[in-house]
N, C-alpha and C positions, 0 to 999 in steps of 0.2 A: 318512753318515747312514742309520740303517733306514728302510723306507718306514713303521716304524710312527710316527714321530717328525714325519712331514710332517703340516702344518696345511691348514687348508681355505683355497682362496687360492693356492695355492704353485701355479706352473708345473710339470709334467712333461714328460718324454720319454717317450716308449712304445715298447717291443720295437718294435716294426712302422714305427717313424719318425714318428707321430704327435704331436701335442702334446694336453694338457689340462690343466683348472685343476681340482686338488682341491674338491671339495663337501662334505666332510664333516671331522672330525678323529678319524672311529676306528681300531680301531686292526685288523689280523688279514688274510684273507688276500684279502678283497674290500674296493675302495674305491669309494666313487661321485665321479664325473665328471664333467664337459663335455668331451666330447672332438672335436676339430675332425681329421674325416677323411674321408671322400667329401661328407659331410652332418654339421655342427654338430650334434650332439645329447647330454643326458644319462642317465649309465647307470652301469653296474656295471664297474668293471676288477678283474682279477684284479693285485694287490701285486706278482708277479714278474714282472709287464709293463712294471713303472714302473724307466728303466734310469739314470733322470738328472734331476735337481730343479736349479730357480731358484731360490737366494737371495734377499734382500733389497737385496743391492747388484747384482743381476742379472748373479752370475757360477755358472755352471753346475758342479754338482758330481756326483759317483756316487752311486749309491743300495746298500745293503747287502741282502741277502734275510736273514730268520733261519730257520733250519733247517726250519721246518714250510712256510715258504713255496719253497722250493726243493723237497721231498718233494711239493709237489701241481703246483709245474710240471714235474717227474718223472713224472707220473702222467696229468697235461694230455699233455703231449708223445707219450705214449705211443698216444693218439688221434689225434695229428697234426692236434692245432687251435692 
């Protein structure tokens, strides 16, 4: 599934081994969040963060990038954040 496809609601995994629940259902290369990590709080994830989504019958699947979203974690990574 692309991350554009994920609904608001939906569990994630996050590069960094975090989890969060979708807030929104737009679609591109930033999504907002809850994200449970040192400190619960909501914000902005960047799409090629999100490595693995929750179902509905709460079975974990992959997440797909689409090309523009791989070209700006390309460009992320290049700052080493």
């Amino acid at each position: 599934m692309f991350t554009n496809e994920l609904k608001k609601g939906t569990r994630v995994l996050l590069r960094n081994g975090w989890y969060a629940t979708l807030e929104d259902n737009m679609k591109g290369n930033i999504r907002l969040a809850t994200v449970e990590g040192y400190v619960t709080e909501m914000g902005s994830v960047y799409s090629h963060d999100i490595v693995r989504y929750r179902d509905a019958n709460g079975i974990w699947g992959a997440v797909q990038h689409t090309p523009a979203q791989e070209k700006l974690r390309a460009r992320v990574d290049r700052f080493g954040m």
